[in-house]
C-alpha positions, 0 to 999 in steps of 0.5 A: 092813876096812870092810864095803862097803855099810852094811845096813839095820839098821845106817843105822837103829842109827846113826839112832837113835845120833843121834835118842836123846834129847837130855840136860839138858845137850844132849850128843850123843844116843848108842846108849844101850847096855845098862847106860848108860841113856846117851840118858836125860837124866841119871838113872842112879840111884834117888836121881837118879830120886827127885830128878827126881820130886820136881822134877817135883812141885814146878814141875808144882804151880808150872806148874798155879797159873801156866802163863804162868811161863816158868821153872815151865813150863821146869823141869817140862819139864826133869824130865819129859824126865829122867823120860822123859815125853817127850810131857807136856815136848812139851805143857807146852813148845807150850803155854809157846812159845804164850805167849813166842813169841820167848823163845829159851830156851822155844824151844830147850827146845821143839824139843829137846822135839820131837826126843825124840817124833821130830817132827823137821819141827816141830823144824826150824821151832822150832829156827830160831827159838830164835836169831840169826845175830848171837848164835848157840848153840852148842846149838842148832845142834848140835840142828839138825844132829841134825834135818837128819841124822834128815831125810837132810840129812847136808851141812847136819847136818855144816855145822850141827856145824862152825858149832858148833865153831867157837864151842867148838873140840873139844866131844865132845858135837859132834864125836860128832854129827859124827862120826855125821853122817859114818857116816850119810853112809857116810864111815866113816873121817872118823866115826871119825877124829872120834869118836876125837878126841871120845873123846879129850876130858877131857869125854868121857863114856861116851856118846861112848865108846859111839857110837866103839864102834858105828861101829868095830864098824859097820866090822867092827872088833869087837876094837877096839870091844869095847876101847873099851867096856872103858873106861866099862863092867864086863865083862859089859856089854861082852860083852853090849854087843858081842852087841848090836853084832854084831847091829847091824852084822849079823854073827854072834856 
């Protein structure tokens, strides 16, 4: 049965489900369970870190020489973002948004950018910038819903989402920002009627899978969570896991 009242510390473990930094390919922010390094944008092994540095070493030499080269100043602010520098991204990025004040890609990237550190107001007013109602983005509006859910503004995050959906119908990545949106708003039965179909998905990534498990476990559904994570994840994350869960959810192990 539902636990009638969402604690505290439940609102902010979903909060922060959402608000986990964006990836490089703006799939849905998500509870970066232990072992998943899920809110990261895409750097789960040592060769993959090592990638991302040599990246950063080439276009942050490329951005020195040239910072008005919005592709130099886009791709060292992706690795950066990969390397979990976050607030480097943000300068590189002012700065490159300073110079093409209405490139929408430099935009995009710099409001996603802005979500990351937490400064969700200035993301609001980046974001809107970063495209038209005539060619709208399916990313970016799903980056706005982020901003309006972290800002309280559940009504116009789920708008935001829905918008995005009809542009690519059953996009995990947005139907589980959607679904967090509904547990934010303490609609937990629409949350996970809608992180189940994301889960569902072919695409659906463990990230996803991870986000159903919390709103279950948020719900007191802890054998069906812990079932969820035994799907993406060995045994002993999912036993610690589901430590972390029962904490989030404020039961007792």
């Amino acid at each position: 049965m539902f636990m009638g009242v969402w604690r505290a510390g439940a609102v902010a473990t979903l909060a922060l489900s959402l608000a986990g930094c964006l990836s490089r390919d703006d799939v849905t922010g998500s509870i970066g369970l232990i072992g998943s390094r899920a809110a990261e944008p895409q750097a789960p092994t040592a060769r993959g870190e090592a990638e991302w540095r040599a990246a950063a070493q080439e276009w942050g030499k490329r951005y020195e020489a040239r910072p008005t080269d919005r592709q130099a100043a886009l791709n060292y602010a992706q690795a950066l973002r990969a390397l979990d520098q976050r607030s480097q991204a943000v300068a590189v990025l002012q700065q490159a948004a300073l110079h093409s004040p209405t490139d929408h890609d430099v935009l995009a990237a710099y409001g996603k950018a802005l979500i990351d550190v937490g400064r969700f107001k200035e993301a609001e007013g980046v974001l809107a910038r970063a495209h038209t109602p005539d060619k709208p983005d399916w990313r970016v509006l799903s980056a706005q819903g982020t901003v309006a859910d972290q800002l309280g503004d559940h009504v116009a995050a789920q708008r935001y989402y829905l918008t995005a959906l009809k542009i690519v119908p059953g996009e995990p990545s947005v139907l589980s920002n959607l679904g967090l949106s509904y547990a934010l708003a303490k609609q937990p039965a629409e949350a996970e009627r809608v992180l189940r179909q994301a889960a569902a998905h072919p695409q659906a990534d463990g990230r996803v899978k991870q986000n159903l498990a919390l709103v279950l476990a948020l719900q007191g559904k802890m054998g069906e969570a812990e079932q969820v994570l035994a799907q993406s994840l060995p045994p002993a994350e999912v036993a610690a896991n589901m430590a972390y869960l029962r904490q989030a959810a404020g039961r007792r192990s």
